[in-house]
N, C-alpha and C positions, 0 to 999 in steps of 0.2 A: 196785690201779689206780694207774698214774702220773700224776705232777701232770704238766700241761700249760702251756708258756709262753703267759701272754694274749697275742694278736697287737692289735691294732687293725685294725681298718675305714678306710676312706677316712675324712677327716674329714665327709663328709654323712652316711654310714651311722653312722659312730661315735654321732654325735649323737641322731638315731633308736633307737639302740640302748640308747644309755645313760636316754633318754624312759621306753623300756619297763621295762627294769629297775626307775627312779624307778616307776611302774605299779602294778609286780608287787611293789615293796616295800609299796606303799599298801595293797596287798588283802594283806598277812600273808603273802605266797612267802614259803617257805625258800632261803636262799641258793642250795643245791642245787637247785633249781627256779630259780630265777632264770639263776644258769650253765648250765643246759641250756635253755632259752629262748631263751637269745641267741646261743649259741655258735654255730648254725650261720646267723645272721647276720653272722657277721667272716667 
């Protein structure tokens, strides 16, 4: 699989986005989980 360039979100979404992640780090997600969580948010 190919790495993929991060894009960013608008900066309203961005913020939102980077919430969840902070979230999903708190309950123990794997990175990998995390990156597919969000990504079809940007």
């Amino acid at each position: 699989m190919r790495t993929q360039a991060l894009t960013l979100a608008p900066p309203a979404r961005q913020t939102l986005i980077n919430k969840w992640a902070t979230s999903l780090e708190a309950e123990n997600k794997s990175p990998r989980t995390i990156r597919g969580y969000c990504r079809p948010g940007r």
